[in-house]
N, C-alpha and C positions, 0 to 999 in steps of 0.2 A: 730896633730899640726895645730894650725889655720893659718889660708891664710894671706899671707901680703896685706894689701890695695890695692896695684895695681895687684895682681891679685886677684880681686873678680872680679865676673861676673856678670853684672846685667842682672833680665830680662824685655823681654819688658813687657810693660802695655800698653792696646788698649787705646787710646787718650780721648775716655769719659767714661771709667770704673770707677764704684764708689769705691773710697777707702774699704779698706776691712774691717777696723776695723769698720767701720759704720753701724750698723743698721737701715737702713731707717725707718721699720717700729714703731720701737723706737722712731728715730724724728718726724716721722709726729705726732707723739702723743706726744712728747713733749710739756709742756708750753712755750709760750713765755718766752724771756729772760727777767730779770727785766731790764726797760730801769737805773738803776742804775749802777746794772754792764754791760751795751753792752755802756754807757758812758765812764763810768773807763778804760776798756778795747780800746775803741777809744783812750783816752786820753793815755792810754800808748804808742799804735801805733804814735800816731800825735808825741809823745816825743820825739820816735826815730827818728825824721826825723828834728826835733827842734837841737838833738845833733850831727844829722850829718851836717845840715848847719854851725852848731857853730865850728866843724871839722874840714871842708873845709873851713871857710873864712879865712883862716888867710894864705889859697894858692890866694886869690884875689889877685891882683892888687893894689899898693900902693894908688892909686887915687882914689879907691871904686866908678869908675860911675856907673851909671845905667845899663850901657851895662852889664857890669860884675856881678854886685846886680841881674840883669837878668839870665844871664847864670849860677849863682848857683839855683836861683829858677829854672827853666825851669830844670837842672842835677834832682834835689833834685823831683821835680815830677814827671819825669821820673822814676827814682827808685823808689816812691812811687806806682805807677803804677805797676812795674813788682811786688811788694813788694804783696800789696793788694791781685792784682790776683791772683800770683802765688798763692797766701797761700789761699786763698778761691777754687779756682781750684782745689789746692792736700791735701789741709787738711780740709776745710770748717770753715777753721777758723785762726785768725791772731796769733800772741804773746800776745797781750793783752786776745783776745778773748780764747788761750788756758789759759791762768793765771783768768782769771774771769767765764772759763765755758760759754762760749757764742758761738757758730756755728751758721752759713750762711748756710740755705739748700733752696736748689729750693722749689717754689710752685709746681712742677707738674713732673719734672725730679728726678732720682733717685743720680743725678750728677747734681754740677753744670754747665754749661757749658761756653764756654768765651765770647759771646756775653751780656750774664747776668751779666756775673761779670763785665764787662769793663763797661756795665751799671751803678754798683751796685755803680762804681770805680767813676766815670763822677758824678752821683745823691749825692755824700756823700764830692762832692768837690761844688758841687753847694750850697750844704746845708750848707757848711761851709764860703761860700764868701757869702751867705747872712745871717749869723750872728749865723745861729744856726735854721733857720724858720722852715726847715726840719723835725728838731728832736722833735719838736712840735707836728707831726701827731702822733708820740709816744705814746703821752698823751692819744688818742682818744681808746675809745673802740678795736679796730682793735689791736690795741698794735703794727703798720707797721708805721715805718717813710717815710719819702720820699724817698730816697731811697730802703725801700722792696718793694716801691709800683710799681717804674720805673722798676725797675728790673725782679719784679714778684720773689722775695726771702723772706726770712722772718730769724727772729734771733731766735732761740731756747735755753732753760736751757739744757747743753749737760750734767750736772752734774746728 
C-alpha cells in the first residue's frame, strides 16, 4: 500500500551535496550550450515572471502610482531571485533551461554553491538593464557571457 503524502519522510541532504542524478564528470566534458537555446530557455524563464506581473496587477491599486508600479516590481524580483537560485542551487538548471537542455555548473566546484548563483542572479539582471550587452560576450570564443564570467559558472549541452 503506498504512503499518503503526509506521511512520507524526507531525508536530509548535506546543504552543498551535488544532486545525484548529475554526472560531473560528464559536464565538465560537456560542450557549451548553443547560446541559441541558453536564449530561448532565458526567454521562457523571463516569461514566467512577464505573466506573473500581468497576474498580480489587477490586485494594484485603482490609481496605479509609482509606489505601487514599485511594489509589484520589487515582489516580482524577489520571486525571481528565490526562482533562479533555488533552481540552479537544486537542479542546475531553470524551466526554460530543463525544456531547452541547458545546465549552470560551476567552474571548479562539484555543486553549485549560493554565493555563485546569487552572483550568477545580480550579473544576468545587469545584463538585462543594459540592453542585452552581456550576452554579447557569448559570441566570443570563450562561449561565457557576463554572467559565467562574474560568477565563475558556465552553461553546458545537458542533452
Amino acid at each position: 500500500m503506498a504512503a499518503r503524502f503526509d506521511e512520507v519522510e524526507l531525508e536530509a541532504v548535506p546543504f552543498a551535496a551535488a544532486p545525484e542524478a548529475v554526472d560531473e564528470i560528464a559536464l565538465d566534458a560537456a560542450p557549451p550550450a548553443p547560446i541559441t537555446r541558453r536564449s530561448l530557455a532565458l526567454l521562457i524563464d523571463l516569461s514566467l515572471f512577464a505573466a506573473l506581473a500581468i497576474a498580480l496587477s489587477p490586485l494594484l491599486p485603482g490609481s496605479r502610482s509609482w509606489t505601487s508600479l514599485l511594489s509589484l516590481a520589487g515582489f516580482v524580483l524577489v520571486i525571481s531571485y528565490y526562482y533562479f537560485v533555488g533552481s540552479w542551487l537544486l537542479w542546475g538548471r531553470t524551466i526554460g533551461g530543463a525544456i531547452f537542455d541547458v545546465r549552470i555548473v560551476d567552474d571548479t566546484l562539484p555543486a553549485m554553491v549560493l554565493g555563485k548563483a546569487t552572483a550568477r542572479w545580480g550579473a544576468l539582471y545587469l545584463t538585462l538593464i543594459t540592453g542585452g550587452v552581456g550576452f554579447l560576450f557569448a559570441l566570443l570564443p570563450s562561449r561565457r557571457s557576463l554572467a559565467d564570467r562574474l560568477s565563475h559558472t558556465h552553461a553546458v549541452d545537458a542533452g
